[in-house]
N, C-alpha and C positions, 0 to 999 in steps of 0.2 A: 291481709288477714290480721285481726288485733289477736295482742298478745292476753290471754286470759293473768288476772293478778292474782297472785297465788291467797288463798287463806289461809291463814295461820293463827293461832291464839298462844298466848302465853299465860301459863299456870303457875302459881308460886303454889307450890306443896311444902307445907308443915304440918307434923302433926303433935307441934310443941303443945301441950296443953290438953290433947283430944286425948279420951277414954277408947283405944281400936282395944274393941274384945278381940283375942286370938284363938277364933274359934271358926269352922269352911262349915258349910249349910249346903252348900253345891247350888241353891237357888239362882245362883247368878248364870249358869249354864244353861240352867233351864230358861230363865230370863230376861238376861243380858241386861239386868240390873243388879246393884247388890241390895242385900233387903238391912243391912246395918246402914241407915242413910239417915236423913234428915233430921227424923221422928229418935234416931237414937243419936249422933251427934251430928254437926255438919261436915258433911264427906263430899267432900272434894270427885271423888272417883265419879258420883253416880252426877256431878255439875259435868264433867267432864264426857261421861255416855251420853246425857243428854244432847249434848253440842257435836259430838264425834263425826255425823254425818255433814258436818258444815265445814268440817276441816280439812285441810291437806298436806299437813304433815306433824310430825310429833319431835318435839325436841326433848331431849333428854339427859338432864347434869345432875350431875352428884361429887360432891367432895369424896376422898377414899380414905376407908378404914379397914384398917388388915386386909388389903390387895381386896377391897370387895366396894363398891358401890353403898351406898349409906341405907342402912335398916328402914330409912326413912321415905326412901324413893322405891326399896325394893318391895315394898309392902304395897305401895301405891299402884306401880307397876304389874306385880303380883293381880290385884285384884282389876285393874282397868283392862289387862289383856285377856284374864280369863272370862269374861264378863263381858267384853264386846271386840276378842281376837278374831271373830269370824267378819268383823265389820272392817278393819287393819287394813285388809291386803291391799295392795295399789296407793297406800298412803305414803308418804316419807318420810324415812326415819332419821335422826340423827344424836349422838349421843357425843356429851363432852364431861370429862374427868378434870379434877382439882386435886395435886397428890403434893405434900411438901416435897418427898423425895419418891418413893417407890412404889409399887401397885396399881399402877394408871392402866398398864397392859391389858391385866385382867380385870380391871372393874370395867374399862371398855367394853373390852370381848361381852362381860355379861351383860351391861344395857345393849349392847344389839343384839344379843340373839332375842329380846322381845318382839324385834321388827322383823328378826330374818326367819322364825318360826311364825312367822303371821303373813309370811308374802310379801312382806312390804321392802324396799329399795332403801337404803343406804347410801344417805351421803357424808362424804369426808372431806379435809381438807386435804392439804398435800401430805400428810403425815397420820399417827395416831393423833384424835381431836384430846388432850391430855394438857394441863396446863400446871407447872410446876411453882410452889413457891407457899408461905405460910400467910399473905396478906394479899389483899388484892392490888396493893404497890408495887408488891415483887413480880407479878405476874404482867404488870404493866412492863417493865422494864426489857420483858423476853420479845423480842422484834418476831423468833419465830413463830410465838403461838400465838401472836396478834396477825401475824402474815399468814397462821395456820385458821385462823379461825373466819377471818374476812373470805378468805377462799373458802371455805364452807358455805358461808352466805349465798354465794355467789355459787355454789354448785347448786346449793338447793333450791335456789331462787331458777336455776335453768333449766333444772329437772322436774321443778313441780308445774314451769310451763310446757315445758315439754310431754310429761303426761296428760296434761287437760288437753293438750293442741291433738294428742296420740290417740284419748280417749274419743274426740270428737269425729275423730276423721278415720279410726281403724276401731272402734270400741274396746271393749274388755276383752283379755285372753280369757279365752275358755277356762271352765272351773270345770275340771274331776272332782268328783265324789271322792273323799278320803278312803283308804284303806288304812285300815288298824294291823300291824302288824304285833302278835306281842312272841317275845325270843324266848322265853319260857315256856321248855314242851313238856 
């Protein structure tokens, strides 16, 4: 049996210079596009809806500030998951952090829960994916988060054959219908 090759894309997000009005329309729900796109500046997000169906898995880095993920990615994320999270599940997630010294934990924790509230699978290396240092010299010199980070490679490169091989010969798990629970009586 050939092994299916994984698809993947790589997005450089910035939005150094880009006008994002900070304002929700909810139109992307309805959607599963956002309507702040082209016509108002160029959005990355709605490149990225349009491709989504071609892909199979999502990486996701951010440098950390104040133990959180960068304003810049969470915005981005923010709107690509609300916007096309019903399209997510079954994809592959992976997220890696850049901390001079502290905060890796939790910026981690928050880029995946965009994958683990969408259904989608998590891959890691042998550790938190967290890379330590102020340059990208210093970070060369850490054997572990180079030996941490190859083995990531190498999980998501097994796992995303693995579900195309899964998907072909067992199909998709069943999807329930969501229930809304709200704790406010």
């Amino acid at each position: 049996m050939a092994v299916p090759t994984p698809r993947c894309m790589r997005w450089r997000v910035s939005c150094a210079g880009t006008a994002l009005k900070p304002r929700s329309c909810n139109t992307c729900a309805r959607t599963g596009h956002c309507v702040f796109g082209p016509e108002t500046f160029d959005d990355k997000v709605n490149r990225v809806l349009d491709e989504l169906d071609s892909i199979d898995a999502i990486v996701a880095g951010s440098p950390v500030y104040y133990a959180a993920a960068s304003g810049q990615i969470t915005s981005f994320l923010n709107r690509l998951f609300y916007a096309g999270g019903r399209r997510m599940a079954g994809k592959l997630g992976a997220a890696v952090v850049s901390c001079r010294r502290g905060g890796a934990a939790s910026a981690f924790d928050q880029l995946n829960k965009y994958f683990t509230i969408s259904g989608m699978p998590v891959a890691a290396g042998q550790y938190w994916n967290g890379i330590h240092g102020n340059r990208a010299e210093e970070a060369q010199q850490d054997g572990e988060v180079l030996q941490m980070m190859r083995t990531m490679v190498r999980k998501m490169t097994f796992l995303m054959r693995s579900i195309e091989l899964g998907k072909e010969k067992y199909g998709l798990p069943e999807k329930e219908p969501r229930i809304g629970t709200n704790f406010i009586r």
